[in-house]
Steps between C-alpha positions, in 0.01 A plus 500: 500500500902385394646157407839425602669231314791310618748303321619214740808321327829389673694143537286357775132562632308337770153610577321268710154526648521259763786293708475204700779469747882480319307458155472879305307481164494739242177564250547525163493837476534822790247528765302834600660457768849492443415761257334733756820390772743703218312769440451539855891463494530739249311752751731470792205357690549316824379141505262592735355769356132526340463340178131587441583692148703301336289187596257658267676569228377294203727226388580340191792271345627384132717210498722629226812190542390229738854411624597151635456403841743397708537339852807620746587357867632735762644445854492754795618469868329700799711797563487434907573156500613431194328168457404415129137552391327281274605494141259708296376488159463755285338536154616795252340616129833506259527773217139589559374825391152638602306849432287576812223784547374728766234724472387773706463848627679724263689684790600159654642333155684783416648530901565041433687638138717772633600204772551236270742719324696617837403220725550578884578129562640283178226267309551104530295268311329295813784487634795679581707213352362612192601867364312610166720555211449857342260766577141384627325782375303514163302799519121602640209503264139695557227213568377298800570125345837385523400204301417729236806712556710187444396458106654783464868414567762365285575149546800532794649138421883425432574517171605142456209432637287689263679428197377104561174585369430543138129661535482843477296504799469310794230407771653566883337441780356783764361388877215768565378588855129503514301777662380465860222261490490362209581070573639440164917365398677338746574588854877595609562618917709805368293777593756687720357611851815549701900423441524530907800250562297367802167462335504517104162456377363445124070474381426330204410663167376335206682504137388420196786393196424670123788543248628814295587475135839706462701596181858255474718794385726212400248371258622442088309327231669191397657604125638784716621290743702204265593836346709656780577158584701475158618800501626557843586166637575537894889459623585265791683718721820377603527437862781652625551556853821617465369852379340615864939460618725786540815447289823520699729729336806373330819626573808473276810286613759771552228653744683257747120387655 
C-alpha cells in the first residue's frame, strides 16, 4: 500500500458537492470526487469508463490556507437558438491551498504518480475555469492512511500567508474519510460512481475532521525578531510601472529623423 499526496493551489477553486438548478456551491475544501475526476483526467480515461479503483482509494485532506470565497455571475445563450439561459451563480475558494491524500494499491499509486506528472488530459481544480498553479505532485509515501501520510508534509501555504503567524507551529485542519461502515463524521454525496455526462452518479461517504500540528518554518523568537527588525528594516519598493516599457531609441539631430 502507497499514498499519493497532492498539492491543490491556484487563483480560483470550486469544489461543490451538490447544485440546485443555476446555483453551483463550492465546499470548503476539494471533494473525493473532484479529486478522483483529475486523476481520472490525469489517466486519459473516458468519462464513461469504470471508476471502481479509484473510488476506493482512501482519501484524506489538510486545509493548509483556507482562501476567501467568492461569488461570480455568468451568462450563456443556447448554441441552436441562441436564446439567453438563466443567469447562473457561481461560488469560487480565492488563494486557497489544500494537501489532499490517496491511498492505495502500490502498483495503482505509482501508475496515478507517473500521470500526475505527465497528465494525458490537463488538471483543473473543480473546474476547468480553474487551472492549478505549479506542479500537483508532492511525492508517494509507504503506508495505507493518507491522514497519517499528511503529518508528514511541509506546510504548502504562501509565504505571506505563513509568515502571519508567530507560533512555531500551527494546528491545520484534515477532513478524514471513514472506513466502510463505520456511521461516524459527517456525511458528504461525493463518493464518485460514474462521470457519464448523461447519468453522473455520487454515494455518500462519511468524514470525520481532526487537525495536524505542523512546524511554521517562518517561526523566530521575539528578541530575534525586534532584532532583525532593527537591523534590517524592510524598503517600500517604489512603484514604477514605467520599468516593464521598452525605451525608444534616441537618435541624434543631424540623423535627419
Amino acid at each position: 500500500m502507497s499514498v499519493l499526496t497532492l498539492r491543490l493551489a491556484g487563483p480560483l477553486q470550486s469544489w461543490g458537492s451538490s447544485a440546485r438548478f443555476a446555483r453551483r456551491t463550492t465546499e470548503t475544501a476539494p471533494t473525493k470526487s473532484g479529486v478522483v475526476g483529475m486523476l481520472a483526467a490525469a489517466l486519459g480515461r473516458d468519462r464513461t469508463a469504470d471508476l471502481s479503483d479509484l473510488a476506493a482509494l482512501g482519501f484524506a485532506v489538510r486545509i493548509d490556507q483556507s482562501g476567501t470565497r467568492v461569488r461570480d455571475f455568468q451568462t450563456a445563450h443556447h448554441a441552436d437558438t441562441d436564446k439567453a439561459m438563466p443567469v447562473s451563480e457561481r461560488f469560487y475558494l480565492a488563494d486557497a491551498v489544500f494537501v489532499a491524500a490517496v491511498a492505495g494499491d502500490h502498483d495503482l499509486v505509482r501508475t496515478l504518480h507517473e500521470a500526475v506528472r505527465a497528465p494525458v488530459y490537463l488538471p483543473y481544480l473543480g473546474r476547468r475555469s480553474c487551472p492549478p498553479q505549479g506542479p500537483v505532485d508532492l511525492g508517494i509515501t509507504d503506508g495505507d492512511d493518507p491522514a497519517a501520510a499528511l503529518g508528514q508534509e511541509p506546510w504548502q501555504a504562501a509565504e505571506h500567508h505563513q509568515r502571519r503567524h508567530t507560533t512555531p507551529t500551527v494546528s491545520l485542519p484534515v477532513l478524514a474519510e471513514v472506513a466502510a461502515g463505520v456511521t461516524l463524521g459527517a456525511t458528504l454525496r461525493d463518493q464518485p460512481v460514474s462521470f457519464a455526462p448523461s447519468h453522473r452518479r455520487y454515494a455518500l461517504r462519511n468524514v470525520v475532521s481532526t487537525s495536524i500540528e505542523v512546524s511554521n518554518p517562518y517561526f523566530r523568537p521575539p528578541d530575534e525578531r525586534q532584532g532583525r527588525a532593527a537591523r534590517r528594516p524592510v524598503p517600500v519598493p517604489r512603484h514604477a510601472p514605467e520599468a516593464l516599457l521598452t525605451p525608444l531609441p534616441t537618435h541624434h539631430p543631424q540623423d535627419g529623423h
